[in-house]
N, C-alpha and C positions, 0 to 999 in steps of 0.2 A: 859277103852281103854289103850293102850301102851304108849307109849312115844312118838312121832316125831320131831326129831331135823333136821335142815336145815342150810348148808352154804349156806353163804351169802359172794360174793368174785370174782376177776377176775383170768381172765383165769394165771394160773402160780404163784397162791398166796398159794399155800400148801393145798388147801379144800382137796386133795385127802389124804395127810399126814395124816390132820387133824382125819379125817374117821379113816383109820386104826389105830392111838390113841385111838382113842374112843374101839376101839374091841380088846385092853392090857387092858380097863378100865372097860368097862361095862358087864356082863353076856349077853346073849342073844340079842345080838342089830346084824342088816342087815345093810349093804350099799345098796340105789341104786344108782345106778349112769349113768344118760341118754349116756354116755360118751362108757361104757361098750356095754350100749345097741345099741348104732351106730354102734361100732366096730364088735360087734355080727350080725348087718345086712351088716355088708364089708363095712363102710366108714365112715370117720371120722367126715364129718358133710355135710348133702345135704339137701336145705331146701324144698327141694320137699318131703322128709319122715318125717320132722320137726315132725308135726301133729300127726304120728302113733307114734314116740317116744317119746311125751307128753303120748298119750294116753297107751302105755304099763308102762311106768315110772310111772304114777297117779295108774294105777291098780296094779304093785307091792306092792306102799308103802299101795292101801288099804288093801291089802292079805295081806301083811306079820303083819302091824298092827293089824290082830286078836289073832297073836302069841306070835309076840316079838315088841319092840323097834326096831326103825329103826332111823338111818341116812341117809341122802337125799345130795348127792357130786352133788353140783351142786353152776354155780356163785348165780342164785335168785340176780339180779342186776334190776329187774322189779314189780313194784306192781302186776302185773298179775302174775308172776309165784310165788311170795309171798299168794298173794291170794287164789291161786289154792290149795297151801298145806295148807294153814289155815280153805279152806272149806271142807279140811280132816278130822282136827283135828283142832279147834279155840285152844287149848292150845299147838301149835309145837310152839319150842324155837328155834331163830336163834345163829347161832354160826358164829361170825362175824370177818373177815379176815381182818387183817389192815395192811398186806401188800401194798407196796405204787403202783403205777402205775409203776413205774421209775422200779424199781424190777421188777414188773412184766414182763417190756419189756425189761430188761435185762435179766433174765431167758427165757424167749422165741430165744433172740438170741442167748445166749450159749446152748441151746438145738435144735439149729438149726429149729426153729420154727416160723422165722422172719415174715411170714404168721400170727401171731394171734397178733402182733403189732396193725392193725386198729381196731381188736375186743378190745383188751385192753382198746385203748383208747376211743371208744364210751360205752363201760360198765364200765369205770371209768366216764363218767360223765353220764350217767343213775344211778347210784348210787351216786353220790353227787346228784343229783338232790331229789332222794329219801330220803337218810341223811336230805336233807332240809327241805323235807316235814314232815305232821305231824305224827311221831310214829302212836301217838292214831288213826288214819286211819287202821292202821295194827293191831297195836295188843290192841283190844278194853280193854282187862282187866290189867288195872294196874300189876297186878301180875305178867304179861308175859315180860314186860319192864325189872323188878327184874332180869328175868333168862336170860336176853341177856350175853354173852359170850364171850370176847375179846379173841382170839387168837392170837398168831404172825404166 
């Protein structure tokens, strides 16, 4: 099987940067990004389609995973959506975003975005909460710990 990597990050901490680095770096590697796929159904987030854009976002990365390498732009600030792609592939590496919250809600309001302020700060501490708990819950093989990935 391919590769799958996953950001792990809040909203305005560079995950989408991050992605298109990755494809100056790697041969053959996809984005997907739920993000794209909202905007492709006209809107930016409504949590009444929530559900179908889980469910086309899970079916890209399984497709494209029989070809190439994929990267997954997304926050993953939840064990559930951590999990989801682990029972993809138990070996996806996260690539992990340590932009601060403080940034992050500073880049929201210079992008005139001051709307994703409260998401900020409840997936900043859904992810500290996660930080706290046990790694080995997530990624059962030691090995995978190794290939975790600090970004700025």
């Amino acid at each position: 099987m391919n590769s799958l990597y996953f950001t792990v990050g809040l909203p305005r901490s560079g995950k989408s940067t991050c992605c298109k680095d990755f494809l100056d770096t790697f041969d053959n590697i996809a984005i997907v990004c739920a993000d794209d796929i909202r905007l492709a159904m006209g809107h930016r987030w409504n949590p009444f389609v929530e559900p179908m854009v889980n469910a086309i976002k899970l079916t890209m990365i399984r497709t494209l995973l029989y070809k190439q390498d994929v990267i997954v732009d997304g926050t993953h600030t939840t064990k559930k959506s951590i999990m989801e792609l682990l029972r993809i592939n138990h070996m996806a590496r996260p690539i992990y975003m340590k932009t601060s919250a403080e940034e992050c809600k500073k880049r929201a309001i210079d992008s005139k975005q001051e709307d994703l302020i409260p998401v900020i700060e409840r997936m900043d501490r859904q992810l500290k909460e996660w930080k706290q708990s046990d790694i080995n819950e997530f990624w059962r093989e030691e090995a995978l710990k190794t290939n975790f990935e600090i970004r700025d």
